[in-house]
Biopython code that builds the backbone (N, CA, C, O; Angstrom):
import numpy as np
from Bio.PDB.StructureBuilder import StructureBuilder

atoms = [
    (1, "UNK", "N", (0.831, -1.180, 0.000)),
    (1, "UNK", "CA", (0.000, 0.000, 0.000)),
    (1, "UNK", "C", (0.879, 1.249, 0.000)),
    (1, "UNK", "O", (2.000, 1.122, 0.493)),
    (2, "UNK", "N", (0.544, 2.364, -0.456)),
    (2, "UNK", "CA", (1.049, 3.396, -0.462)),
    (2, "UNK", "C", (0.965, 5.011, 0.288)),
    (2, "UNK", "O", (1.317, 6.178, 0.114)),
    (3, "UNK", "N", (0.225, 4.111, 1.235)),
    (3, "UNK", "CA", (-0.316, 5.211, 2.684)),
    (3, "UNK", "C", (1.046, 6.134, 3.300)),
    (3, "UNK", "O", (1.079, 7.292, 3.718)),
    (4, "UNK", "N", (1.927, 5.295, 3.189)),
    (4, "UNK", "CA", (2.925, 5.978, 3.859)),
    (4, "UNK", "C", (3.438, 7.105, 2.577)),
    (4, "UNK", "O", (3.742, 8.121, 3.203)),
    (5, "UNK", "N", (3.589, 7.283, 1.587)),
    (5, "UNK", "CA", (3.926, 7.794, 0.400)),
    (5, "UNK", "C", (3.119, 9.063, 0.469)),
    (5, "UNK", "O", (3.494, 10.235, 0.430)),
    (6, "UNK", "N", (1.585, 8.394, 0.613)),
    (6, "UNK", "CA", (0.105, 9.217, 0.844)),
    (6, "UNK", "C", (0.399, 10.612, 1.872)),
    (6, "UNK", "O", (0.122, 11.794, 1.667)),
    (7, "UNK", "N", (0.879, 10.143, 2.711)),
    (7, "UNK", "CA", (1.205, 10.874, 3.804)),
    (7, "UNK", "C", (1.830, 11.883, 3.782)),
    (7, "UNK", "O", (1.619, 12.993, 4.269)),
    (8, "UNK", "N", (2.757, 11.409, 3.099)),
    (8, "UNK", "CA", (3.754, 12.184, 3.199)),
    (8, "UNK", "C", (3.628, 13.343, 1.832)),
    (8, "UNK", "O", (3.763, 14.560, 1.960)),
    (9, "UNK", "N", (3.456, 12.913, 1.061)),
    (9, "UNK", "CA", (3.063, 14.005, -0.210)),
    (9, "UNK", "C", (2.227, 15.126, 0.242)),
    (9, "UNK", "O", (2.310, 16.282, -0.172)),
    (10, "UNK", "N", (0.954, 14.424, 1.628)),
    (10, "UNK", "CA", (0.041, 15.617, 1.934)),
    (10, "UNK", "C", (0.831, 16.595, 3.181)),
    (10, "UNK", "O", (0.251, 17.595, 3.604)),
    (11, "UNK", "N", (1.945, 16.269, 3.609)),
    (11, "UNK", "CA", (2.105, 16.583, 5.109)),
    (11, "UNK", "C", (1.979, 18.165, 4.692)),
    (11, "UNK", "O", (2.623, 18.766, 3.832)),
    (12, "UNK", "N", (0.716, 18.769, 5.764)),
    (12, "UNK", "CA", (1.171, 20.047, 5.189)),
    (12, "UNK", "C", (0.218, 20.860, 4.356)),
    (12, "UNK", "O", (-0.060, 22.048, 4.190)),
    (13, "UNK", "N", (-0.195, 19.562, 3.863)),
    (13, "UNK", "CA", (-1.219, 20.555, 2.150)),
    (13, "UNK", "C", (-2.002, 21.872, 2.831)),
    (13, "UNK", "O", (-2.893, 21.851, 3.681)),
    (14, "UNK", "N", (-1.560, 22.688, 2.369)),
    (14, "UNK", "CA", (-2.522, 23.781, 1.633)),
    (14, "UNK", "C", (-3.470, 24.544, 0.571)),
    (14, "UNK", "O", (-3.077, 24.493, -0.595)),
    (15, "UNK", "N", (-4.269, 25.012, 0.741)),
    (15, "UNK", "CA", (-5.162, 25.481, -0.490)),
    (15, "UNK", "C", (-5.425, 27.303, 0.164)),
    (15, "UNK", "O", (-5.949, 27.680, 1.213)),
    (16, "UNK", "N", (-5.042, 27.797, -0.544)),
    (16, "UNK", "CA", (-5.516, 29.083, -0.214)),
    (16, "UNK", "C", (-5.003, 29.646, 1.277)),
    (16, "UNK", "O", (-5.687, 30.527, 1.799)),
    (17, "UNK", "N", (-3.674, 29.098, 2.054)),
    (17, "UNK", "CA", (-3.103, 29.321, 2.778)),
    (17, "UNK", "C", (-3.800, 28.259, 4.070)),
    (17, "UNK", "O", (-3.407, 28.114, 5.228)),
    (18, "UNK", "N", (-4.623, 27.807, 3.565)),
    (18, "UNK", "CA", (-5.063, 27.111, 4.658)),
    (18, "UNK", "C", (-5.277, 25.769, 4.713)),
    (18, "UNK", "O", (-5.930, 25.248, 3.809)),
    (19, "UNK", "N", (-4.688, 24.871, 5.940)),
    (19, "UNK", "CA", (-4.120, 23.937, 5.786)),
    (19, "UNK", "C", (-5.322, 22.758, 6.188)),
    (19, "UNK", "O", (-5.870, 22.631, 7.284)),
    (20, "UNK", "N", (-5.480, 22.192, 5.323)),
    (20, "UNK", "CA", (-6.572, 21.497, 4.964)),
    (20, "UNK", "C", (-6.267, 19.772, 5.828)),
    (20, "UNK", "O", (-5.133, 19.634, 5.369)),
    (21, "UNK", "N", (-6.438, 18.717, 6.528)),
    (21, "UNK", "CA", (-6.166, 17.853, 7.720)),
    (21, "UNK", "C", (-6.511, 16.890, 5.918)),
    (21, "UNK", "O", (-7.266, 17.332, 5.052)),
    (22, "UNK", "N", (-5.778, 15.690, 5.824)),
    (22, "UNK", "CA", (-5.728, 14.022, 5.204)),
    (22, "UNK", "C", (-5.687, 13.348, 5.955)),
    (22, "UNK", "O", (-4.804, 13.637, 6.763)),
    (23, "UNK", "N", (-6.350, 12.271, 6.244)),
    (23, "UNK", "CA", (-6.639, 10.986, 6.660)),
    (23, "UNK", "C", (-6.758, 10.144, 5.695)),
    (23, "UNK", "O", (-7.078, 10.262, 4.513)),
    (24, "UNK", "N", (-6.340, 8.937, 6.605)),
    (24, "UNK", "CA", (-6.534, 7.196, 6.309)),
    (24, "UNK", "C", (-8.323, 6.838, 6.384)),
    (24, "UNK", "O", (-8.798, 6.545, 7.481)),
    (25, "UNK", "N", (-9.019, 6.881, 5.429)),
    (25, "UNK", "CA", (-10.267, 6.159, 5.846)),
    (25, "UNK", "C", (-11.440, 7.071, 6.381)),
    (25, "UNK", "O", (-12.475, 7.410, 5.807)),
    (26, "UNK", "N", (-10.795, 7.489, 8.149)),
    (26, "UNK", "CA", (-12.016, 8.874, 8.533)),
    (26, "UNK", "C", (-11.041, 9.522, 9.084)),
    (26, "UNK", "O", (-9.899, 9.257, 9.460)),
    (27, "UNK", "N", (-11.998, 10.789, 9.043)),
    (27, "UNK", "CA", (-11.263, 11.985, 9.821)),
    (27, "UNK", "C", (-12.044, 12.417, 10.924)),
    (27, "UNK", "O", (-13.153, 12.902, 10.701)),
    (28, "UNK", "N", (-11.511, 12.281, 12.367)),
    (28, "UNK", "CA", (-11.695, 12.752, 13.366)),
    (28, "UNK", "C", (-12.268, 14.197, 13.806)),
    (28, "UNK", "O", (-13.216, 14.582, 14.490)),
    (29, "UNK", "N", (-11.387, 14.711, 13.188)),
    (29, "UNK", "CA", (-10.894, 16.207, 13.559)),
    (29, "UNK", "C", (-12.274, 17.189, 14.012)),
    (29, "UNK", "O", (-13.394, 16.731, 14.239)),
    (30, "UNK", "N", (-11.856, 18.746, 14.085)),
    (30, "UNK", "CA", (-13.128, 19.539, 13.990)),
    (30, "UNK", "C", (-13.094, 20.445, 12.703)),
    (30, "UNK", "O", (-13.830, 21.426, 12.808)),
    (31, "UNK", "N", (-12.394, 20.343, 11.481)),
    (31, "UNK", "CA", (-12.196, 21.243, 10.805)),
    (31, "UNK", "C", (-13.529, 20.731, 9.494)),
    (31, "UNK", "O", (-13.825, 19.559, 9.261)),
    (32, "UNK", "N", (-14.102, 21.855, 8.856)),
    (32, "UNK", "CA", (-15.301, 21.734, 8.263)),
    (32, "UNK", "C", (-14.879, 21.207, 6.965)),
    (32, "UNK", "O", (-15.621, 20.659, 6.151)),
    (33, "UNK", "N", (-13.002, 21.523, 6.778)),
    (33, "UNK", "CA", (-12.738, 20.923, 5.281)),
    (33, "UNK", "C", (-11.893, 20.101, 5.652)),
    (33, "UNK", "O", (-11.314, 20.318, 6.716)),
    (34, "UNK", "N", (-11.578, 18.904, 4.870)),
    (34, "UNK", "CA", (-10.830, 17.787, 4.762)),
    (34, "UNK", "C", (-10.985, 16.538, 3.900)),
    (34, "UNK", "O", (-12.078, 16.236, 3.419)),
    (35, "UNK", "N", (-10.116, 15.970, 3.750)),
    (35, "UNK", "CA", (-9.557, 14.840, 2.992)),
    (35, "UNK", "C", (-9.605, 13.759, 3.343)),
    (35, "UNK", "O", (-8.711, 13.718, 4.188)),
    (36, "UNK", "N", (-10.272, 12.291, 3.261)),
    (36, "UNK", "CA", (-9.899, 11.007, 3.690)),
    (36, "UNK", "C", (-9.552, 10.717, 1.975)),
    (36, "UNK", "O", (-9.714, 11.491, 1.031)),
    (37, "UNK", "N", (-8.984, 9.213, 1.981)),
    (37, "UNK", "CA", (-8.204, 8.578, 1.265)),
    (37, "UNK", "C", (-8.453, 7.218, 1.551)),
    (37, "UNK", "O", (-8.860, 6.903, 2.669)),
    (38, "UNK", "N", (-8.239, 6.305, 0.598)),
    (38, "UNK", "CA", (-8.546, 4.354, 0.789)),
    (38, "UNK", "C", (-8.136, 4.388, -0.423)),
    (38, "UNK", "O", (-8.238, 5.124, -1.405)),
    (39, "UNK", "N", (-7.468, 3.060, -0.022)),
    (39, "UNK", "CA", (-7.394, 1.604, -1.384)),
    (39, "UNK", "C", (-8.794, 1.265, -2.245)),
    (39, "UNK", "O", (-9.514, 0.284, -2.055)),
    (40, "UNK", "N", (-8.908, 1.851, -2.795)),
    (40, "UNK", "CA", (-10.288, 1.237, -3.668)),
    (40, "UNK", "C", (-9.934, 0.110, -4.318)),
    (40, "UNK", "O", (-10.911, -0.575, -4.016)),
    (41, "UNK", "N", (-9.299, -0.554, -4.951)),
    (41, "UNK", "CA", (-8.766, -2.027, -5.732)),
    (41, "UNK", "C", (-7.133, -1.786, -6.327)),
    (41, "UNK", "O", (-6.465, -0.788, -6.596)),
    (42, "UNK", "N", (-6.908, -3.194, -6.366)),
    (42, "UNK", "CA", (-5.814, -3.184, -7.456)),
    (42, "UNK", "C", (-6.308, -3.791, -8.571)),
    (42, "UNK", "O", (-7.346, -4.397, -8.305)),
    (43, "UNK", "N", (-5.869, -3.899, -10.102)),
    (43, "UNK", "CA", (-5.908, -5.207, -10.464)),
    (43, "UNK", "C", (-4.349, -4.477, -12.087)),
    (43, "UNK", "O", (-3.406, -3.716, -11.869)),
    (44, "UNK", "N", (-4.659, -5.000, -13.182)),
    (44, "UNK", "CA", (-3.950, -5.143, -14.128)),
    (44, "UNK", "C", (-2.342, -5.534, -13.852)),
    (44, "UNK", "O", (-1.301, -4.936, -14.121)),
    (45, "UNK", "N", (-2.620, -6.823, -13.189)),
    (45, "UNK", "CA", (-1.254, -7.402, -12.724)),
    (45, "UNK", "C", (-0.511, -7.660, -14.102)),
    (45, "UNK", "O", (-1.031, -7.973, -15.173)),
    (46, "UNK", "N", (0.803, -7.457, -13.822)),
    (46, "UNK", "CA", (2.053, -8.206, -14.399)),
    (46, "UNK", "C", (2.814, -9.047, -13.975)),
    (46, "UNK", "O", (3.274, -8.854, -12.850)),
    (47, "UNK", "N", (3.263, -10.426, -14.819)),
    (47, "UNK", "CA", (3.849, -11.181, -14.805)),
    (47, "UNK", "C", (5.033, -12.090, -15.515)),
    (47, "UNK", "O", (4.948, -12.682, -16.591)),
    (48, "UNK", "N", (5.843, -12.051, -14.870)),
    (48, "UNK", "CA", (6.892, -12.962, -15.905)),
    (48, "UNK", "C", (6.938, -14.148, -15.314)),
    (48, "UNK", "O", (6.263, -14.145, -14.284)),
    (49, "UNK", "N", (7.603, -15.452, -15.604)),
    (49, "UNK", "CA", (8.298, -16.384, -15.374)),
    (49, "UNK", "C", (7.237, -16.910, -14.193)),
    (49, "UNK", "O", (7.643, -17.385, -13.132)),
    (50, "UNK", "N", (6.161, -16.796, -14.445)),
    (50, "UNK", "CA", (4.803, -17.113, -13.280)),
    (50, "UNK", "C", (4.776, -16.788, -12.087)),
    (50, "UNK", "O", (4.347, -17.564, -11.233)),
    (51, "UNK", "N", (5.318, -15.341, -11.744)),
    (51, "UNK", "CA", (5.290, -14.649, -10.540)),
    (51, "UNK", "C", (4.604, -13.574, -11.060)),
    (51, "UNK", "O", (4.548, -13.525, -12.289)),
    (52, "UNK", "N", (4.031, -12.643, -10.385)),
    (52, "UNK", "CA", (3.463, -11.612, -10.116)),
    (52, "UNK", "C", (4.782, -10.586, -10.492)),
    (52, "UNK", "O", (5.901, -10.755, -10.006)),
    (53, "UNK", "N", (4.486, -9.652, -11.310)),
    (53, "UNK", "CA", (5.638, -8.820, -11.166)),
    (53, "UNK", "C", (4.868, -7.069, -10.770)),
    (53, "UNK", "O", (5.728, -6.440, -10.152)),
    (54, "UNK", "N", (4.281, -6.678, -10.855)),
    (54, "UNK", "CA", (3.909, -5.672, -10.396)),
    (54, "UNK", "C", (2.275, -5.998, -10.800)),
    (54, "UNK", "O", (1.802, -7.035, -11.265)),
    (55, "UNK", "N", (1.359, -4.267, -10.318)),
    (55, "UNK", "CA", (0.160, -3.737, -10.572)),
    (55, "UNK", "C", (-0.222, -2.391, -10.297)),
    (55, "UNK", "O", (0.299, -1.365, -9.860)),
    (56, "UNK", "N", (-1.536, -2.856, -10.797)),
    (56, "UNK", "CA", (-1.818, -0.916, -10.356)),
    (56, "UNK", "C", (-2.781, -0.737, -9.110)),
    (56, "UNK", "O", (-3.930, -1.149, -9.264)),
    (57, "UNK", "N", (-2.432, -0.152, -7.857)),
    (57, "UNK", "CA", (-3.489, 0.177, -6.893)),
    (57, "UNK", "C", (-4.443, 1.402, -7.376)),
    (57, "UNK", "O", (-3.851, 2.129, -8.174)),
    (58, "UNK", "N", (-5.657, 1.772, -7.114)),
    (58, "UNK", "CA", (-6.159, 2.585, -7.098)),
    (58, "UNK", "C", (-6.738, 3.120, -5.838)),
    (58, "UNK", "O", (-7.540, 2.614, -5.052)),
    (59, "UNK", "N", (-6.248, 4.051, -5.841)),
    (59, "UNK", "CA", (-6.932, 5.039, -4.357)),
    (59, "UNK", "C", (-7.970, 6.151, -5.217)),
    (59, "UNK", "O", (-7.958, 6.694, -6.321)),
    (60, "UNK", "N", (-8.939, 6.132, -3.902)),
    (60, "UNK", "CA", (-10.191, 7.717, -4.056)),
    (60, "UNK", "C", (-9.620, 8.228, -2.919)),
    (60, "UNK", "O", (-9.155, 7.775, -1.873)),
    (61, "UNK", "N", (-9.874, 9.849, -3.684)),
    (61, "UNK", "CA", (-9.367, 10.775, -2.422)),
    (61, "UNK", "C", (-10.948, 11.370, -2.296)),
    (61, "UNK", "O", (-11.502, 11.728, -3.336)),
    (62, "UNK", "N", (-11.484, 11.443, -1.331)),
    (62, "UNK", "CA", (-12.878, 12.130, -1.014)),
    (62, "UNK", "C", (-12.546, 13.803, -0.126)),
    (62, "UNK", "O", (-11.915, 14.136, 0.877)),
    (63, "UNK", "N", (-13.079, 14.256, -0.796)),
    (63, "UNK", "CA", (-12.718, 15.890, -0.506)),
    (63, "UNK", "C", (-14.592, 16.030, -0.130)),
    (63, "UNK", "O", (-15.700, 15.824, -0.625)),
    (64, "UNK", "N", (-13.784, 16.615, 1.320)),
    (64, "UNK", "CA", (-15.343, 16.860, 1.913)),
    (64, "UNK", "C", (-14.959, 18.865, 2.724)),
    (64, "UNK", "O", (-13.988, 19.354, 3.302)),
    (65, "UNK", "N", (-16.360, 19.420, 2.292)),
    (65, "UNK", "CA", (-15.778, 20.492, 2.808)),
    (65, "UNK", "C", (-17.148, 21.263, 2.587)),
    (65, "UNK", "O", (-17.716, 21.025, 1.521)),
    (66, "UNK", "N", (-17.806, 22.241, 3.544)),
    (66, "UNK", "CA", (-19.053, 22.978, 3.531)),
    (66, "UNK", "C", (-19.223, 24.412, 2.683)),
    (66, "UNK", "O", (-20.084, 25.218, 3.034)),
    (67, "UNK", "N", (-18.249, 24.701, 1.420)),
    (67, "UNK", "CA", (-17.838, 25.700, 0.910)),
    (67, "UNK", "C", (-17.491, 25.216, -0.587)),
    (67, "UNK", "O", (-17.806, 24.074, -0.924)),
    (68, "UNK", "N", (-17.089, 25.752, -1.141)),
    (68, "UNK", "CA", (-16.951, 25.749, -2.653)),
    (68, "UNK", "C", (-15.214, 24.883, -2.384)),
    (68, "UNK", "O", (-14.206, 25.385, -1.885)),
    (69, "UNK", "N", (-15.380, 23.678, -2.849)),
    (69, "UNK", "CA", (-13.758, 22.991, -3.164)),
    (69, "UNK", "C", (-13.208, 23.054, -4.223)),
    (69, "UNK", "O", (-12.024, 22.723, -4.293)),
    (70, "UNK", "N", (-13.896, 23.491, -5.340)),
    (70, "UNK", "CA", (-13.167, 23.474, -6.546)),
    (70, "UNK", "C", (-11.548, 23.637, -6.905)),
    (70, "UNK", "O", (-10.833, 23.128, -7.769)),
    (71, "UNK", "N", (-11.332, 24.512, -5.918)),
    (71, "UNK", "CA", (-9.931, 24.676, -5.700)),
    (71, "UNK", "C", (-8.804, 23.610, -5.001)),
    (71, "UNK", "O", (-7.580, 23.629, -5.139)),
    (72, "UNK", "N", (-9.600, 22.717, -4.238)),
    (72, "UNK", "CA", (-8.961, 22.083, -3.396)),
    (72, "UNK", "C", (-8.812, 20.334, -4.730)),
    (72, "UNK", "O", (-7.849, 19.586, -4.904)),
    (73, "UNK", "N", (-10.034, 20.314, -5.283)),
    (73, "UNK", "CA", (-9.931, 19.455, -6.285)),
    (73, "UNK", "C", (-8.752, 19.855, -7.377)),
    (73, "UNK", "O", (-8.149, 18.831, -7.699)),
    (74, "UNK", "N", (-8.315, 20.863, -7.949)),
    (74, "UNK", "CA", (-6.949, 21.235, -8.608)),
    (74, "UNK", "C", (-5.944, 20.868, -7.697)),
    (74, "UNK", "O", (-5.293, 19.823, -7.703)),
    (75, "UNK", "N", (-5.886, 21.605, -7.086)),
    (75, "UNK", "CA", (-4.625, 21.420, -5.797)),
    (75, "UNK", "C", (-4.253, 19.864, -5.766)),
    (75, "UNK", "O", (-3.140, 19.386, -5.985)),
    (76, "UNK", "N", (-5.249, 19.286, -5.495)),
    (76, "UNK", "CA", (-5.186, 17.464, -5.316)),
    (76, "UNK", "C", (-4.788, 17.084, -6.377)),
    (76, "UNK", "O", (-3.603, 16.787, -6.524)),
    (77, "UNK", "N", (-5.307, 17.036, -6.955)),
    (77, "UNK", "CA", (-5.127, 16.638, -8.638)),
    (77, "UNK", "C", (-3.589, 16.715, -9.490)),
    (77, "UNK", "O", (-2.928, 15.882, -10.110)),
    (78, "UNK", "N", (-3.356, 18.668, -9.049)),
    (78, "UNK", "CA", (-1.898, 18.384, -9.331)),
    (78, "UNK", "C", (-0.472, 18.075, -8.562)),
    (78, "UNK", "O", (0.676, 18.066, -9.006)),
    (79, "UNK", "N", (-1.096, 17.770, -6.953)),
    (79, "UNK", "CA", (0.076, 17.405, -6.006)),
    (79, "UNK", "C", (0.331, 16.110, -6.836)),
    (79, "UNK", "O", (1.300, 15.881, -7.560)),
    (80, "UNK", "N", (-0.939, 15.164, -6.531)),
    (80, "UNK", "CA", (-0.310, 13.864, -6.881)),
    (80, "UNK", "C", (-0.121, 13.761, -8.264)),
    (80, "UNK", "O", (0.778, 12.968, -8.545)),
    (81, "UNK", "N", (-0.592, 14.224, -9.097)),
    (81, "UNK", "CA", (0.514, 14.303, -10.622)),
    (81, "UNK", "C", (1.856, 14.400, -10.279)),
    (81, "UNK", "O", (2.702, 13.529, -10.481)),
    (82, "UNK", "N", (2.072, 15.730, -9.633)),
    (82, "UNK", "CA", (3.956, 15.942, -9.725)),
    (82, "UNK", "C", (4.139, 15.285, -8.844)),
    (82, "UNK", "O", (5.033, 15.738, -8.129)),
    (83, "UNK", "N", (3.542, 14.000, -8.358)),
    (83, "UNK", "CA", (4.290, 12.835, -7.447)),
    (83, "UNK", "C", (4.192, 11.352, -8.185)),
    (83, "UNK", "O", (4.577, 10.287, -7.702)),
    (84, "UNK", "N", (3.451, 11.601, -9.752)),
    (84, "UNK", "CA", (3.831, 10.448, -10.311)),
    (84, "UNK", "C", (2.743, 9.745, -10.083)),
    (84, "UNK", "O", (3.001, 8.552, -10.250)),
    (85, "UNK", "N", (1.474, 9.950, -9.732)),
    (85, "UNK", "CA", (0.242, 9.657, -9.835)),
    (85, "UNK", "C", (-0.432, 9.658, -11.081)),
    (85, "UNK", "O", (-0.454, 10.702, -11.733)),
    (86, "UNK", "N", (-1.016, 8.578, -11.525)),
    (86, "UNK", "CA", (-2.245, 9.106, -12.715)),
    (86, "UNK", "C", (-3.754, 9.293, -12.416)),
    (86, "UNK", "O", (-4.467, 8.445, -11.880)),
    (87, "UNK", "N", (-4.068, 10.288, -12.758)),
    (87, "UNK", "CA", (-5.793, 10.541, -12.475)),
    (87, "UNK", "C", (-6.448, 9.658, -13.348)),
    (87, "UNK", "O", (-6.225, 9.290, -14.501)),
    (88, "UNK", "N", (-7.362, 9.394, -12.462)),
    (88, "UNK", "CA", (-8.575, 8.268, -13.365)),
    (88, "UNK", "C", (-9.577, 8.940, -13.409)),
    (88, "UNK", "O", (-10.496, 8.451, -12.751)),
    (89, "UNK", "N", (-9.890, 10.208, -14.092)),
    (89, "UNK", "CA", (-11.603, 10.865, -14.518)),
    (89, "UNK", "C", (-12.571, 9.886, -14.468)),
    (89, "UNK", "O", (-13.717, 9.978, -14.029)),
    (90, "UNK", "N", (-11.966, 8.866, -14.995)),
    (90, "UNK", "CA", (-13.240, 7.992, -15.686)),
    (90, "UNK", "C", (-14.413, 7.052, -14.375)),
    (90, "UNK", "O", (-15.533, 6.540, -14.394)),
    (91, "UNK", "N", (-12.880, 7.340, -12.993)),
    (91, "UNK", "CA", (-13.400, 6.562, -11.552)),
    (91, "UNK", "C", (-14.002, 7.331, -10.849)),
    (91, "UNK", "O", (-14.482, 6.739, -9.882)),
    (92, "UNK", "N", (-14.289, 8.751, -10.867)),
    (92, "UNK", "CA", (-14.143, 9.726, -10.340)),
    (92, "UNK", "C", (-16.178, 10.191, -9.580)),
    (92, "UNK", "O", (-17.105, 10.151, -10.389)),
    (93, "UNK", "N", (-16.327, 10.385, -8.789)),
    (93, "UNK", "CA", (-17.585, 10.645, -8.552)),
    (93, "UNK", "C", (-18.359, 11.571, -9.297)),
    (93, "UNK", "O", (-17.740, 11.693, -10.353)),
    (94, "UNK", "N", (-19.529, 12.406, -9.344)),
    (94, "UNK", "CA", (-20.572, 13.009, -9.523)),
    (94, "UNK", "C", (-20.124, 13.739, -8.404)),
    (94, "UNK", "O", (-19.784, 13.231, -7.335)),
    (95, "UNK", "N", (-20.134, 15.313, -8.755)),
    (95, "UNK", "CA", (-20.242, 16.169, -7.761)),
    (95, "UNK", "C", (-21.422, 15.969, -6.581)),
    (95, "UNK", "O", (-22.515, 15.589, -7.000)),
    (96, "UNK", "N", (-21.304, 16.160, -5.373)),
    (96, "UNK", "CA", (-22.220, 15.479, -4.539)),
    (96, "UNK", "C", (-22.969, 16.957, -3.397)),
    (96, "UNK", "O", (-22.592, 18.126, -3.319)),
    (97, "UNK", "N", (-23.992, 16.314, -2.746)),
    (97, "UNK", "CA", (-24.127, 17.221, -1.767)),
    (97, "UNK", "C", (-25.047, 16.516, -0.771)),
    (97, "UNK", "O", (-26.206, 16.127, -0.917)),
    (98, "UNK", "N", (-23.946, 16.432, 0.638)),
    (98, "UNK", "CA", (-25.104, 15.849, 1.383)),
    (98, "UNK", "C", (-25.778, 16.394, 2.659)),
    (98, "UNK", "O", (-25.133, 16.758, 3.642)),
    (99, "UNK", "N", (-27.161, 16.424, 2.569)),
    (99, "UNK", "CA", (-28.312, 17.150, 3.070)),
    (99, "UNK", "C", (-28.245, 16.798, 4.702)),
    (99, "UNK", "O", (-28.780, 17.580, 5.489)),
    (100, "UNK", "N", (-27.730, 15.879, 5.072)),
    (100, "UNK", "CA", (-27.865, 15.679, 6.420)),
    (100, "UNK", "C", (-26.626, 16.023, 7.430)),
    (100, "UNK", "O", (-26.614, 16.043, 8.661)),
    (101, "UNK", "N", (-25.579, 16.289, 6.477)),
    (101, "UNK", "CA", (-24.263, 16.821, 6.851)),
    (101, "UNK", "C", (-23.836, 17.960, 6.677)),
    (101, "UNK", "O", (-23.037, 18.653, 7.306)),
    (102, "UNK", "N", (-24.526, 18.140, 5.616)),
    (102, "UNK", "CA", (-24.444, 19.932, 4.539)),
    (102, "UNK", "C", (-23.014, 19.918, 4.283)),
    (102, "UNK", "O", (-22.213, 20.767, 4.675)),
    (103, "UNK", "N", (-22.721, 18.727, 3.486)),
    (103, "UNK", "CA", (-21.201, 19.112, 3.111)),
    (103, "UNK", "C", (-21.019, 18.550, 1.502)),
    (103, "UNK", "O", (-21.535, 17.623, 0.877)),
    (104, "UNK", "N", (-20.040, 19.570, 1.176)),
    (104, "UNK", "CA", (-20.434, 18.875, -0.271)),
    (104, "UNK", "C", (-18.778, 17.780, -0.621)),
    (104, "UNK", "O", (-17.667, 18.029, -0.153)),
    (105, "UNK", "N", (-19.093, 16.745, -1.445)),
    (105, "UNK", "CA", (-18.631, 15.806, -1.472)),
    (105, "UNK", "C", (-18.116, 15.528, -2.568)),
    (105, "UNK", "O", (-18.979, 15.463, -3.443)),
    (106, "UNK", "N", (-16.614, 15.238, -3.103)),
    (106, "UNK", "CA", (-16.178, 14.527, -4.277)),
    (106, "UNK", "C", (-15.200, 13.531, -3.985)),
    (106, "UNK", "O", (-14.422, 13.432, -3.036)),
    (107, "UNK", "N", (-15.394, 12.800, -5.004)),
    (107, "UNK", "CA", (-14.044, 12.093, -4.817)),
    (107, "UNK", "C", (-13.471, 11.566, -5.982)),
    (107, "UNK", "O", (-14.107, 10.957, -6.842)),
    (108, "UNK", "N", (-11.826, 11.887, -6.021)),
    (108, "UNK", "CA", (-10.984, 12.088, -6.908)),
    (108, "UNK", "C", (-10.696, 10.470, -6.983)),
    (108, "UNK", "O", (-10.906, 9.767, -5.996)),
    (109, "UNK", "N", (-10.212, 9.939, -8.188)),
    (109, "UNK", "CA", (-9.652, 8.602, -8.055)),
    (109, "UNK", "C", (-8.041, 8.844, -9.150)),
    (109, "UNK", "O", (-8.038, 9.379, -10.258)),
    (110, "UNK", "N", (-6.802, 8.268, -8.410)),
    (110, "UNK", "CA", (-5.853, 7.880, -8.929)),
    (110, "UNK", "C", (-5.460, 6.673, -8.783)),
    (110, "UNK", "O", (-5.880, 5.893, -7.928)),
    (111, "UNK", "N", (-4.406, 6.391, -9.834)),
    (111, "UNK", "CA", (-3.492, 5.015, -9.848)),
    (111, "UNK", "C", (-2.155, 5.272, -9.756)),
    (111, "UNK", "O", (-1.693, 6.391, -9.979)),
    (112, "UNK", "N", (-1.321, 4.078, -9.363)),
    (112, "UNK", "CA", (0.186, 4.400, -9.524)),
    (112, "UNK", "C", (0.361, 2.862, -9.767)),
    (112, "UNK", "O", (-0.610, 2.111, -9.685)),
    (113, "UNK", "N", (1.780, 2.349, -10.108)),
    (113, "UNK", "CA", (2.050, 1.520, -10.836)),
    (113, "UNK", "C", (3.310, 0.477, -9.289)),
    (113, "UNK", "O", (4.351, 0.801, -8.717)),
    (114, "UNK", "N", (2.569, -0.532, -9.232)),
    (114, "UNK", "CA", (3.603, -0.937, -7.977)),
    (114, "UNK", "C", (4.322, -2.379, -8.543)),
    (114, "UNK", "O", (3.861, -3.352, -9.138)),
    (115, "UNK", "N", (5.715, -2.014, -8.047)),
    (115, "UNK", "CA", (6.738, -3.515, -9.101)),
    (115, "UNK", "C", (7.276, -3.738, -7.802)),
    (115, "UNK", "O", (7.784, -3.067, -6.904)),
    (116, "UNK", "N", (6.898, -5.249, -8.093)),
    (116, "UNK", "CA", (7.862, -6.324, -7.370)),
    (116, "UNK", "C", (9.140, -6.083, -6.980)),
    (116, "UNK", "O", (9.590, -5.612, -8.025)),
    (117, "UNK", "N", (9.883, -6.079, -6.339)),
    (117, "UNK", "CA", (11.609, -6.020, -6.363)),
    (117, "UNK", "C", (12.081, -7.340, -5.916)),
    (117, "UNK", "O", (13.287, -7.571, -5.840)),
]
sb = StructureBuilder()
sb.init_structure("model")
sb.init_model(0)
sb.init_chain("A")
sb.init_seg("    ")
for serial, (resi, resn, name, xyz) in enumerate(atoms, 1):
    if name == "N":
        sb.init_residue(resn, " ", resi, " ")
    sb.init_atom(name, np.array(xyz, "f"), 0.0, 1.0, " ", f" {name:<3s}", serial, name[0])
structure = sb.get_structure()
């Protein structure tokens, strides 16, 4: 898994000077904007010589926040590019909004490419 990688790319993130909390799964916190992250699947394994030689994980990043994120969806989008991430549009949610939380909801999906050593 690439949580620790995850981590570390966000330590920090900002959007608009303000430093936005990433999590594993849920977020605790009290802040109205934030980030969880998960393993959504792997699959398109490679193989030689009948071992496994690498694949691709896919993570969703869910951007939750009671204000306009549009910005925070760029920001995401191009951290993990210049970390060698590929965006998957095609995995990607329907802009969301939910009524019992009043928060509005997306979630980004990338891949990265993981090899055996």
């Amino acid at each position: 898994m690439f949580n620790t990688e995850i981590e570390s790319i966000f330590a920090g993130f900002t959007v608009g000077g303000v430093e936005i909390p990433v999590a594993f799964r849920f977020y605790d916190g009290a802040e109205d904007t934030y980030i969880v992250y998960l393993q959504e699947t792997k699959d398109n394994s490679f193989s030689a010589e009948d071992k496994v030689q690498g694949w691709v994980e896919y993570y969703d990043f869910d951007i939750y926040s009671k204000s306009n994120y549009l910005a925070i969806v760029e920001a995401v989008r191009d951290l993990l590019e210049a970390n060698g991430w590929t965006y998957q549009p095609s995995r990607d949610s329907a802009d969301m909004y939910e009524r019992d939380t009043k928060y509005y909801h997306k979630v980004l999906s990338f891949a990265k490419e993981r090899e055996v050593i």
